[in-house]
N, CA, C and O atoms as a DFTB+ gen file, in Angstrom:
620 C
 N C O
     1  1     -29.160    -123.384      40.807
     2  2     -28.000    -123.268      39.955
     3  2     -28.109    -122.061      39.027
     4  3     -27.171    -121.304      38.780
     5  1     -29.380    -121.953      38.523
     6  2     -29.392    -120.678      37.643
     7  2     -29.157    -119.596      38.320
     8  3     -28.401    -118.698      37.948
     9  1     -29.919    -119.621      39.562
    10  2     -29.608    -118.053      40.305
    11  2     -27.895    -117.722      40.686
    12  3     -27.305    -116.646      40.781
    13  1     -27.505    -118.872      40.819
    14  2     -25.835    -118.751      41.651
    15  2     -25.212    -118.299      40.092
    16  3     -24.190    -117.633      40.257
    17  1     -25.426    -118.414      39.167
    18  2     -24.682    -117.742      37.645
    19  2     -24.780    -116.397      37.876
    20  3     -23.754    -115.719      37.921
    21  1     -26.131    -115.790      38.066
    22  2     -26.599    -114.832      37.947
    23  2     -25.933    -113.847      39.227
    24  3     -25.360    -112.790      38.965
    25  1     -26.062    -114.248      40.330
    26  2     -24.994    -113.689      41.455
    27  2     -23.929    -113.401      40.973
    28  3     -23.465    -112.264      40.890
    29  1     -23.301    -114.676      40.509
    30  2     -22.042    -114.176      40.293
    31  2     -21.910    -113.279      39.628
    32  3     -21.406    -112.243      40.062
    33  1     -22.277    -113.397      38.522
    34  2     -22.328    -112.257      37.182
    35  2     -22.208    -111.074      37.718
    36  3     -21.241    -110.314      37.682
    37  1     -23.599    -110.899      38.399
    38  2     -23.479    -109.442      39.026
    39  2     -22.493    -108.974      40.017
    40  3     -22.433    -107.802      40.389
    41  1     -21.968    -109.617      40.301
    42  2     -20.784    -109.143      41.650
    43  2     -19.888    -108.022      40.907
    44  3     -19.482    -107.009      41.475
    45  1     -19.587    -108.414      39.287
    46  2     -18.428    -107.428      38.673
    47  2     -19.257    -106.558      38.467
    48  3     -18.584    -105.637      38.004
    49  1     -20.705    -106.107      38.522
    50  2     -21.527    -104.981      38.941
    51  2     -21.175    -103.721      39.619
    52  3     -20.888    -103.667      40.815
    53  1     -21.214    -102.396      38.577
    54  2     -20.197    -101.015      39.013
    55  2     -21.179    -100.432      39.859
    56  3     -20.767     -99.472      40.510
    57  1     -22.144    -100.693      39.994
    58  2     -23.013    -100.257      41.083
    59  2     -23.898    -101.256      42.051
    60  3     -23.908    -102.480      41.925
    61  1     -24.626    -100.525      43.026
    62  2     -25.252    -101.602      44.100
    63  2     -26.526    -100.681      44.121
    64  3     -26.768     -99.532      43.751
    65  1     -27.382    -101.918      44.846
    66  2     -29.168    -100.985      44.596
    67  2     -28.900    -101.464      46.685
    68  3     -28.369    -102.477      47.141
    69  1     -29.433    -100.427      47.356
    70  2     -29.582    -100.660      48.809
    71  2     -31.093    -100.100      48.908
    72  3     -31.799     -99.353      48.231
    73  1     -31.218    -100.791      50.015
    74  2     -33.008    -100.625      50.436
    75  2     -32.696    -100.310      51.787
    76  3     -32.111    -101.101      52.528
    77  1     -33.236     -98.676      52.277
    78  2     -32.870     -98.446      52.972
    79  2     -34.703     -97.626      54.055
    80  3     -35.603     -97.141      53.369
    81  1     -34.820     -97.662      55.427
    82  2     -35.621     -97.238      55.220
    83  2     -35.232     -95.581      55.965
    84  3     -34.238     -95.240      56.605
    85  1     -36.537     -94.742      55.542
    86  2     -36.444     -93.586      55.084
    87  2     -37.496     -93.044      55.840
    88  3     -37.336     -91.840      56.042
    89  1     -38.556     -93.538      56.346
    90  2     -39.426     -92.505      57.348
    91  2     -40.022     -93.238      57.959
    92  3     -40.796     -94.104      57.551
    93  1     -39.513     -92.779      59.812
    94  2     -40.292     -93.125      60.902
    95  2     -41.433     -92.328      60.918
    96  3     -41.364     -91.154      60.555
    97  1     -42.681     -92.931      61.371
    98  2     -43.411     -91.952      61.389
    99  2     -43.936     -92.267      62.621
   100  3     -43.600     -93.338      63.127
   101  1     -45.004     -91.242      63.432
   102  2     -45.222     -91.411      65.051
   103  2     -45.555     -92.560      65.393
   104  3     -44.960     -92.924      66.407
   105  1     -46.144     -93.175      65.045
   106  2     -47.183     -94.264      65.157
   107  2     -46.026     -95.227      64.868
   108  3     -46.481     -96.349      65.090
   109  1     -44.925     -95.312      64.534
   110  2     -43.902     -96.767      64.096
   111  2     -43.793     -97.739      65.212
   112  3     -43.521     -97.628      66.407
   113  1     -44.048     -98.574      64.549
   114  2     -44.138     -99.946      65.319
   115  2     -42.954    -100.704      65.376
   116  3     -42.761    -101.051      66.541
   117  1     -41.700    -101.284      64.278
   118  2     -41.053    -101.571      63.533
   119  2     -40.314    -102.194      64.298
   120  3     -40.113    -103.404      64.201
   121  1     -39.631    -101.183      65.468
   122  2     -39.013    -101.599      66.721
   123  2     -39.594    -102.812      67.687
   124  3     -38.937    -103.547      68.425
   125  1     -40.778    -102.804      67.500
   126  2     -41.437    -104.150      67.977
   127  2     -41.056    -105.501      67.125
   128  3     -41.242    -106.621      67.601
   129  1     -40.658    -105.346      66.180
   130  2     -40.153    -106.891      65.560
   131  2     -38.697    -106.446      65.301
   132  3     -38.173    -105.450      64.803
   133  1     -38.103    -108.031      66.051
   134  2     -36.549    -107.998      65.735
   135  2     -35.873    -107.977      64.321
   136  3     -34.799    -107.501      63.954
   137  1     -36.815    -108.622      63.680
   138  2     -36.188    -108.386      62.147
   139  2     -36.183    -106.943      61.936
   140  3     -35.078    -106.409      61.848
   141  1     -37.613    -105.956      61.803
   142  2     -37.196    -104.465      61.482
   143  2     -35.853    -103.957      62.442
   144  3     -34.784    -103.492      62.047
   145  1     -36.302    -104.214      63.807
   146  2     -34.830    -103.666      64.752
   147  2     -33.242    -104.110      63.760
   148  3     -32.213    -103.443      63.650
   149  1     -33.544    -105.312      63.232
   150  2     -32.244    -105.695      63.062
   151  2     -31.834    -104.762      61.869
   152  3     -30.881    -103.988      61.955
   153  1     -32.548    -104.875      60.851
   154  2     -32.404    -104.102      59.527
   155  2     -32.130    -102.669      59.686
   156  3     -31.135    -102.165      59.165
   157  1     -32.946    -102.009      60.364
   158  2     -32.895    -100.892      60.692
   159  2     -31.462    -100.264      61.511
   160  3     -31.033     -99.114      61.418
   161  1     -30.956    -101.254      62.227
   162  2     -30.388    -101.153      63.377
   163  2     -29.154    -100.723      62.340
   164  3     -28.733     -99.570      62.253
   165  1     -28.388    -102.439      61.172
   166  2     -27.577    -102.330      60.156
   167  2     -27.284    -100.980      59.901
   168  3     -26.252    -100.326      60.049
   169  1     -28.613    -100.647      59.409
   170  2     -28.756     -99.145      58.797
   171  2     -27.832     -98.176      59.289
   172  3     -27.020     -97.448      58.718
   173  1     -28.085     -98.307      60.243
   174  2     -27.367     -96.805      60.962
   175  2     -26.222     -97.124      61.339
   176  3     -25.511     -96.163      61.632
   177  1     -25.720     -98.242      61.454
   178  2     -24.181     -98.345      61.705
   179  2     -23.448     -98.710      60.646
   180  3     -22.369     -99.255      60.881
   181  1     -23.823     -98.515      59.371
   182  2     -23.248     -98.740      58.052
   183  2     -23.300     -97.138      57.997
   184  3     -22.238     -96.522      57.915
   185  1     -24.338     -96.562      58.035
   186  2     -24.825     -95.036      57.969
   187  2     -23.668     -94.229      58.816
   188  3     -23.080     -93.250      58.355
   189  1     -23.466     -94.698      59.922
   190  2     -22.280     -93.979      60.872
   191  2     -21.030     -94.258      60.126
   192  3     -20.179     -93.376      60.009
   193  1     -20.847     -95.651      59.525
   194  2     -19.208     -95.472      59.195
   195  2     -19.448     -94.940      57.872
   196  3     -18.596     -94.051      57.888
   197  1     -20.032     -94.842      56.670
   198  2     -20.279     -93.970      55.850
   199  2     -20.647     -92.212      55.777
   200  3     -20.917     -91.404      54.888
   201  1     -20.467     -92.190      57.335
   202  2     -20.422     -90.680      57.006
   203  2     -22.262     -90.014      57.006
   204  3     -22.635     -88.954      57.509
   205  1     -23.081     -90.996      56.312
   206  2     -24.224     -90.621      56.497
   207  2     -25.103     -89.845      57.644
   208  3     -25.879     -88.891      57.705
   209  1     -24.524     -90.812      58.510
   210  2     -25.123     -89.763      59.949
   211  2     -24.033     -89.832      60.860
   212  3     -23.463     -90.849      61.256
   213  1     -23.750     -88.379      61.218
   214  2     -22.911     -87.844      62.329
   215  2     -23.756     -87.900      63.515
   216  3     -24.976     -88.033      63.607
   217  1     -22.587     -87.734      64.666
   218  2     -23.008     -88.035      65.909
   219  2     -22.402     -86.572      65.956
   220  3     -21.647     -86.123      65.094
   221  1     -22.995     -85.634      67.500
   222  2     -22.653     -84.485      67.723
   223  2     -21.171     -84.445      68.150
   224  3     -20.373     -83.669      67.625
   225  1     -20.774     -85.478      69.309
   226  2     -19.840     -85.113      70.151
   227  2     -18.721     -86.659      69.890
   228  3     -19.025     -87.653      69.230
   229  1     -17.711     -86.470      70.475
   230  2     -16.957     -88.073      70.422
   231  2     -17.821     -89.420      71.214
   232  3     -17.908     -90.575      70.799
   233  1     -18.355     -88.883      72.368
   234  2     -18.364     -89.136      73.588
   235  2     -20.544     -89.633      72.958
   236  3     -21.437     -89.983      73.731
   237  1     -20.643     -89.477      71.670
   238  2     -21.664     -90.294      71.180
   239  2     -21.119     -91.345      70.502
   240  3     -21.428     -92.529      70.643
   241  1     -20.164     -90.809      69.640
   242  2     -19.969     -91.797      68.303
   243  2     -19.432     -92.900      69.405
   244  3     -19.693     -93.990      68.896
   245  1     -18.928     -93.070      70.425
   246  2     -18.151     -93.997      71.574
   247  2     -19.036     -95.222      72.285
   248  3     -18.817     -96.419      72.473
   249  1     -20.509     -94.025      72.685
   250  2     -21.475     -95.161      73.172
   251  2     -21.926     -95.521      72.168
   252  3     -21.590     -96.705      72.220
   253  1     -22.588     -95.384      71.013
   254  2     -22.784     -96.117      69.402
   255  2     -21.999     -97.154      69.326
   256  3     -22.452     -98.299      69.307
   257  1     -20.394     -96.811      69.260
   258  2     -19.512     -97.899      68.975
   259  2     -19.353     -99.162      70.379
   260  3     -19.096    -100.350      70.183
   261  1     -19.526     -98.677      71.427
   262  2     -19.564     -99.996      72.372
   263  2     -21.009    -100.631      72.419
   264  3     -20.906    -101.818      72.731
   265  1     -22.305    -100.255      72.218
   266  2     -22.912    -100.723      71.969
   267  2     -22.735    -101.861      70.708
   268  3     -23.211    -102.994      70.768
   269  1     -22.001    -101.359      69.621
   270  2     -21.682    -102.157      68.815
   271  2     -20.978    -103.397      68.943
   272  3     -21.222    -104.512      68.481
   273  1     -19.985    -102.935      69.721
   274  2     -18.883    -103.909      69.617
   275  2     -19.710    -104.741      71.473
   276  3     -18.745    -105.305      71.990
   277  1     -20.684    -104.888      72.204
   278  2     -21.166    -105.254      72.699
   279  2     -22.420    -106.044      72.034
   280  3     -22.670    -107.088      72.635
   281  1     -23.060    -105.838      71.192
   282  2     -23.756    -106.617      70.346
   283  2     -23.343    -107.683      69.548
   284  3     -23.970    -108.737      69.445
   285  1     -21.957    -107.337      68.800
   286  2     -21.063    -108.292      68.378
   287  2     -20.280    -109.146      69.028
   288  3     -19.990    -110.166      68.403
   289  1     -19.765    -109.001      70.321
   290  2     -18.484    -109.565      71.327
   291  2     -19.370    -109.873      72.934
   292  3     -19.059    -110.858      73.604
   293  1     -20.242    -109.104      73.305
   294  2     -21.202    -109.424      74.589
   295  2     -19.827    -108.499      75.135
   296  3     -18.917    -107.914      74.548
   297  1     -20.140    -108.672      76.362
   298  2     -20.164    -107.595      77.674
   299  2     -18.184    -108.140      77.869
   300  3     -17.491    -107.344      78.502
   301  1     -17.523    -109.362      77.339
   302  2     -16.231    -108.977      77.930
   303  2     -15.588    -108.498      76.512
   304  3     -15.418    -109.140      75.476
   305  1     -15.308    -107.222      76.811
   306  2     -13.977    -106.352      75.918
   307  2     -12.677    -106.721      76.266
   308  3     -12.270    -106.837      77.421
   309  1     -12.008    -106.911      75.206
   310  2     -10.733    -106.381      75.273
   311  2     -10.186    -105.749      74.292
   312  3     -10.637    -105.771      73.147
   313  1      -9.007    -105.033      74.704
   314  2      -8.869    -104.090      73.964
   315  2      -7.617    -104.418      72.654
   316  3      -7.417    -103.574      71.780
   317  1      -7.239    -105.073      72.672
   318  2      -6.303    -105.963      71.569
   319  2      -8.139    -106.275      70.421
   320  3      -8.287    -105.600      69.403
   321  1      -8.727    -106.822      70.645
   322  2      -9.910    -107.187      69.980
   323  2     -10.944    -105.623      69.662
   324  3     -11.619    -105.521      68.638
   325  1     -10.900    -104.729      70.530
   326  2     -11.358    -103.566      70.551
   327  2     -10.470    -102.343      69.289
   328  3     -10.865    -101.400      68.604
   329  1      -9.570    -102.803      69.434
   330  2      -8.440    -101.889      68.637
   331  2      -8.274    -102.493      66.777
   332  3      -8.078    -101.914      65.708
   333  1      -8.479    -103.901      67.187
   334  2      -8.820    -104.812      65.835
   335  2      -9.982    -104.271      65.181
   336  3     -10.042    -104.109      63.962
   337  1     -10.956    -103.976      66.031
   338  2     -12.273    -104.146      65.235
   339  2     -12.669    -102.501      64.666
   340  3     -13.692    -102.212      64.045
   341  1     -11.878    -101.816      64.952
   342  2     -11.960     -99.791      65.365
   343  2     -12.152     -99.537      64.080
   344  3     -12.959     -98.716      63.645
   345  1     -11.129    -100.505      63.176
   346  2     -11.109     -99.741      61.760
   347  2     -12.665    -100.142      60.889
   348  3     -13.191     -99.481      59.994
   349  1     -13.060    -101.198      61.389
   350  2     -14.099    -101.211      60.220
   351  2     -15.899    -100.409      60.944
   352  3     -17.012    -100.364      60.421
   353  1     -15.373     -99.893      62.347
   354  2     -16.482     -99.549      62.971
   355  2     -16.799     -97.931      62.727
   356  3     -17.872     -97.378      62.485
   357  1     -15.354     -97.340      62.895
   358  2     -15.352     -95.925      62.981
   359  2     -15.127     -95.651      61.089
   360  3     -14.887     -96.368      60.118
   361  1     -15.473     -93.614      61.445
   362  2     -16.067     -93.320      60.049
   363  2     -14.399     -92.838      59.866
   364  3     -13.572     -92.877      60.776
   365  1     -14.167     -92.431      58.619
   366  2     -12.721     -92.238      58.281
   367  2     -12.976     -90.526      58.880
   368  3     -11.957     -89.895      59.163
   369  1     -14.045     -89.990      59.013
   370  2     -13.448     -88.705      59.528
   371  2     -13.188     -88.511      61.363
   372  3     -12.590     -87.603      61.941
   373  1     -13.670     -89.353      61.769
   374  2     -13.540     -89.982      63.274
   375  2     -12.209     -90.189      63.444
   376  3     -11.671     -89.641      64.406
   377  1     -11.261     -91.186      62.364
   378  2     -10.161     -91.321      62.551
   379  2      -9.019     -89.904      62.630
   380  3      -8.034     -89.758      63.354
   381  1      -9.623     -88.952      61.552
   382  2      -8.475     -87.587      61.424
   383  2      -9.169     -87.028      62.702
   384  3      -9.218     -85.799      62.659
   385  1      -9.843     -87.681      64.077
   386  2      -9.928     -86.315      65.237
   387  2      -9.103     -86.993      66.471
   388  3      -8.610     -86.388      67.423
   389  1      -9.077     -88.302      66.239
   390  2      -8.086     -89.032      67.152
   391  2      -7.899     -90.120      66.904
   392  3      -8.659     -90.840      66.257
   393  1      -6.377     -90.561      67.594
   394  2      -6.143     -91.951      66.924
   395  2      -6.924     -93.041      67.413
   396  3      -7.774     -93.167      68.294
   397  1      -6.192     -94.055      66.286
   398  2      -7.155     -95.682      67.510
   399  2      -6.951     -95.954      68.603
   400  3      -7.727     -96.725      69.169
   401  1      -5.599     -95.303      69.428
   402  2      -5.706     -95.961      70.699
   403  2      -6.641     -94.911      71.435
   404  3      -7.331     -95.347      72.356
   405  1      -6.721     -93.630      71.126
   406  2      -7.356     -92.633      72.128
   407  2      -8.607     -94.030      71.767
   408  3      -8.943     -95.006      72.439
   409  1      -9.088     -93.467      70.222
   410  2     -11.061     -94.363      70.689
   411  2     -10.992     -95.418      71.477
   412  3     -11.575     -95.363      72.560
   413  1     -10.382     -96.411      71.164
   414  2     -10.604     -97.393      71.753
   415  2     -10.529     -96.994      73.308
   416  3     -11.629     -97.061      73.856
   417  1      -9.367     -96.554      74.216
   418  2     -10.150     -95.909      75.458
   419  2     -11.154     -95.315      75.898
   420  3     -11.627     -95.552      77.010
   421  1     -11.767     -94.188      74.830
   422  2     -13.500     -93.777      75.269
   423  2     -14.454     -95.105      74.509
   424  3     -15.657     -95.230      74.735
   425  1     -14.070     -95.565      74.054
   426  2     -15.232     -96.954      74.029
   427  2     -15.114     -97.656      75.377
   428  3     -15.961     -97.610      76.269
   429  1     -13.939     -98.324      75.410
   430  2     -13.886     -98.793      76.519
   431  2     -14.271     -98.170      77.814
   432  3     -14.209     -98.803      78.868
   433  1     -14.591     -97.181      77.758
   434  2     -14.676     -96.385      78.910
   435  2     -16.436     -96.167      79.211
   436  3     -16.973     -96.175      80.319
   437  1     -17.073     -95.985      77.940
   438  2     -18.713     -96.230      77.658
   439  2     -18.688     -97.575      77.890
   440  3     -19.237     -98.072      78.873
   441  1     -18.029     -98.278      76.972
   442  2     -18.685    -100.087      77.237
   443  2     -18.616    -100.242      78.894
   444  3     -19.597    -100.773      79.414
   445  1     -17.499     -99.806      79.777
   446  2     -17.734    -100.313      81.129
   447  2     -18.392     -99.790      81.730
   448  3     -18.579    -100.372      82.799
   449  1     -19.183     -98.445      81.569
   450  2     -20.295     -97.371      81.924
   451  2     -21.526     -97.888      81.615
   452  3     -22.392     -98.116      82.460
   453  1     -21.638     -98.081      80.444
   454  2     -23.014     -98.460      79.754
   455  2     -24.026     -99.445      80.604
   456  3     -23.670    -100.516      81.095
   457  1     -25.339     -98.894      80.688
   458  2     -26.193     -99.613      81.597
   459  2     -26.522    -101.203      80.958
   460  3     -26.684    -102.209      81.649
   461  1     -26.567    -101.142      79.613
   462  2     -26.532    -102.794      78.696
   463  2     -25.352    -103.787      78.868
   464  3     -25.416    -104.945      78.456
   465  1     -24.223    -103.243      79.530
   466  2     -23.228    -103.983      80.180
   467  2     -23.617    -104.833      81.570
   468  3     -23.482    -106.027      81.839
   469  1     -24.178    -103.663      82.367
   470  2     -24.042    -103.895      83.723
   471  2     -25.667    -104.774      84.022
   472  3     -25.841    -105.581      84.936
   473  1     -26.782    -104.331      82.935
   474  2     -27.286    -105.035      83.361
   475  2     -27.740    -106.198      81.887
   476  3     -28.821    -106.477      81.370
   477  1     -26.340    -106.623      81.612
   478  2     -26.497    -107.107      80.742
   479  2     -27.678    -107.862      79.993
   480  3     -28.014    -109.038      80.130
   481  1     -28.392    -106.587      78.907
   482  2     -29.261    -106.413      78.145
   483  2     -28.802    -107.414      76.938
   484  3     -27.682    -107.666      76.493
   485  1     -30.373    -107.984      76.506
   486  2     -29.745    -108.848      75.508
   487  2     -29.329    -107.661      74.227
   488  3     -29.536    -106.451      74.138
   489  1     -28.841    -108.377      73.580
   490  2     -28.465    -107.622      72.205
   491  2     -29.838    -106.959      71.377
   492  3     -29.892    -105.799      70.969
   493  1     -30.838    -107.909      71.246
   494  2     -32.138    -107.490      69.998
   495  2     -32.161    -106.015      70.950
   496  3     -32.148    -105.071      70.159
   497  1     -32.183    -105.659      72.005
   498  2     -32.998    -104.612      72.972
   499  2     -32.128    -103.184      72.687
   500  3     -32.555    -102.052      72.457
   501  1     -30.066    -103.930      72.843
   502  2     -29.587    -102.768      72.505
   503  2     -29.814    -102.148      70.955
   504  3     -30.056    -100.958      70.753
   505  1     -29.704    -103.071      69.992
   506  2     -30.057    -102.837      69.128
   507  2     -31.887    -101.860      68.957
   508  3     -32.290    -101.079      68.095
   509  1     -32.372    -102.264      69.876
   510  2     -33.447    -101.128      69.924
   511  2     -32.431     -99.765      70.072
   512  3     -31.947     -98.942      69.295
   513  1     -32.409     -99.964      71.200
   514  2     -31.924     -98.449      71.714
   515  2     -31.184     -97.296      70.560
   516  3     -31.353     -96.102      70.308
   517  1     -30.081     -98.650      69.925
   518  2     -29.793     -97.625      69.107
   519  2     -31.080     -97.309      68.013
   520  3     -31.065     -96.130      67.659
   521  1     -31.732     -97.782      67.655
   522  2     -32.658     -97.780      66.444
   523  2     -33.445     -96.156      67.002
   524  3     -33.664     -95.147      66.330
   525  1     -33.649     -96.355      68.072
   526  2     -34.245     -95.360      69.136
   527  2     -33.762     -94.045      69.278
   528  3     -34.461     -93.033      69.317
   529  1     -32.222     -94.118      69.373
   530  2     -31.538     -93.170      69.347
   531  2     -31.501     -92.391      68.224
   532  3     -31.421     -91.164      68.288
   533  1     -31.546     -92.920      67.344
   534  2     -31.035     -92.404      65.818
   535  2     -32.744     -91.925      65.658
   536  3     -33.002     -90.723      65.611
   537  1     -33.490     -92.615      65.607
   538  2     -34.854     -92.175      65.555
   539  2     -35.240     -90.293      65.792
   540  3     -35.789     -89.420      65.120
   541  1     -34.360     -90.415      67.583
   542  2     -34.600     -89.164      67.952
   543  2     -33.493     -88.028      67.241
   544  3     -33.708     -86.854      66.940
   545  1     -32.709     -88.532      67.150
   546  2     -31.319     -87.810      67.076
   547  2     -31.341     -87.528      65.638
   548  3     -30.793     -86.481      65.292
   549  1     -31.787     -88.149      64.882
   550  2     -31.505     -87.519      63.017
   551  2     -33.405     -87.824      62.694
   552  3     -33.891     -88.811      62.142
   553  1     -33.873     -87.051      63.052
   554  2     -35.149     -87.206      62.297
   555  2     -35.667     -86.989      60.922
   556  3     -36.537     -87.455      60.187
   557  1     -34.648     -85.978      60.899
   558  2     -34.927     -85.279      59.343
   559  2     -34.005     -86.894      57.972
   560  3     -34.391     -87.285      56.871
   561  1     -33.010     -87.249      58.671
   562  2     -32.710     -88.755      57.938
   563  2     -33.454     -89.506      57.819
   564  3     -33.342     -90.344      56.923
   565  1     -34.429     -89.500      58.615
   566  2     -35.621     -90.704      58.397
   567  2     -36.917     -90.019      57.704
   568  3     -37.978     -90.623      57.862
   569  1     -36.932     -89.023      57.079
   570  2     -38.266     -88.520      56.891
   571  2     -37.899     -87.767      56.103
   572  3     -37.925     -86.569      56.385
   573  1     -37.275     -88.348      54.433
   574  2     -37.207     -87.739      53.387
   575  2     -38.341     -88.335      52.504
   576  3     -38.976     -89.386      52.584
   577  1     -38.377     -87.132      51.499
   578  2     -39.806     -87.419      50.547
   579  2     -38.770     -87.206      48.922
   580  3     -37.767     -86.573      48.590
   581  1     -39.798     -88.205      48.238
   582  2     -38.906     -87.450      47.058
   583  2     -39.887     -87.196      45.835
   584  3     -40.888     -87.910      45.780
   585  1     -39.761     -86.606      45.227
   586  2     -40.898     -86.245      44.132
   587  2     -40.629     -87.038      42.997
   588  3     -39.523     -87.107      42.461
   589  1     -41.749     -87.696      42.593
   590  2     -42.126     -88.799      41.427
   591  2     -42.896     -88.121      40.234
   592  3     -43.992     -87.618      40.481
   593  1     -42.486     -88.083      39.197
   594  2     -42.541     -87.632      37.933
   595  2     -43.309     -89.013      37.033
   596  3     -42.774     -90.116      37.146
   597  1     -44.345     -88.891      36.313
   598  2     -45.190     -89.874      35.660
   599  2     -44.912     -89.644      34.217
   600  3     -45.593     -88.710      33.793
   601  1     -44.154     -90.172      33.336
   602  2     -43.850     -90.333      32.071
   603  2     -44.218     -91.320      31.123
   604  3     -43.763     -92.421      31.432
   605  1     -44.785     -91.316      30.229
   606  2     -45.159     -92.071      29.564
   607  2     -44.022     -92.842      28.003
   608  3     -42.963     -92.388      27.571
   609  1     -44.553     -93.691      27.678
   610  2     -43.692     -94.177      26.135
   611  2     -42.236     -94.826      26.795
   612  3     -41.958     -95.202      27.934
   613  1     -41.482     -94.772      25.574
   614  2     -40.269     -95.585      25.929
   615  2     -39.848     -96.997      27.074
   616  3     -38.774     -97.186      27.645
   617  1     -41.281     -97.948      27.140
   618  2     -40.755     -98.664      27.709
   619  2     -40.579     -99.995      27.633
   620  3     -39.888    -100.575      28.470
């Protein structure tokens, strides 16, 4: 009961603290447990619709997004449900390069391509892949440093 006050309270909170992680390094294991896959996984598809990490071409941000909407929905699409779900998947600058019905056809067009369809892969695995992908594809996103300053008094 005390903690549920305290939630609440904070919800009218003008800011948010996120824990995000920040460096793969060679040796990462992380991908071996579904919880890191899962967290990690979040990451980058909150990261994609925030703009955080770009994909090079459409024809990425497309297999990203059917992987998605295949992790969430499994292997049958449709596109009434595909066209529903576009707005909270894609980044708002995705939207000014084509509309929702174009994406939703190159998703649909990856989701029925995609080898996690056909040989329908469980979800924890695609969720590797992407973790995998992004791994290779934005390295320098995962492998920031930041410099820590040691101050004393005032606390």
């Amino acid at each position: 009961d005390e903690m549920s006050g305290v939630v609440g309270e904070s919800l009218d909170c003008p800011w948010r603290l996120l824990f995000c992680k920040e460096i793969f390094t060679p040796w990462n294991e992380e991908v071996a447990s579904p919880v890191a896959t899962n967290l990690i996984y979040e990451q980058i598809v909150r990261g994609l619709k925030s703009g955080e990490y770009a994909c090079e071409n459409a024809q990425e941000l497309a297999t990203i997004l059917a992987q998605q909407y295949y992790v969430q929905h499994g292997k049958g699409l449709t596109t009434k449900r595909l066209q529903a779900n576009l707005d909270s998947l894609l980044p708002k600058k995705a939207l000014n390069q084509m509309t929702v019905k174009k994406w939703a056809s190159l998703v649909k067009s990856r989701h029925s391509k995609g080898a996690f369809v056909q040989k329908q892969t469980l979800p924890v695995d695609v969720k590797r892949d992407v973790v995998n992908f992004a791994r290779s594809r934005w390295p320098v996103k995962f492998s920031r440093l930041y410099a820590a300053q040691e101050t004393s008094g005032g606390g």
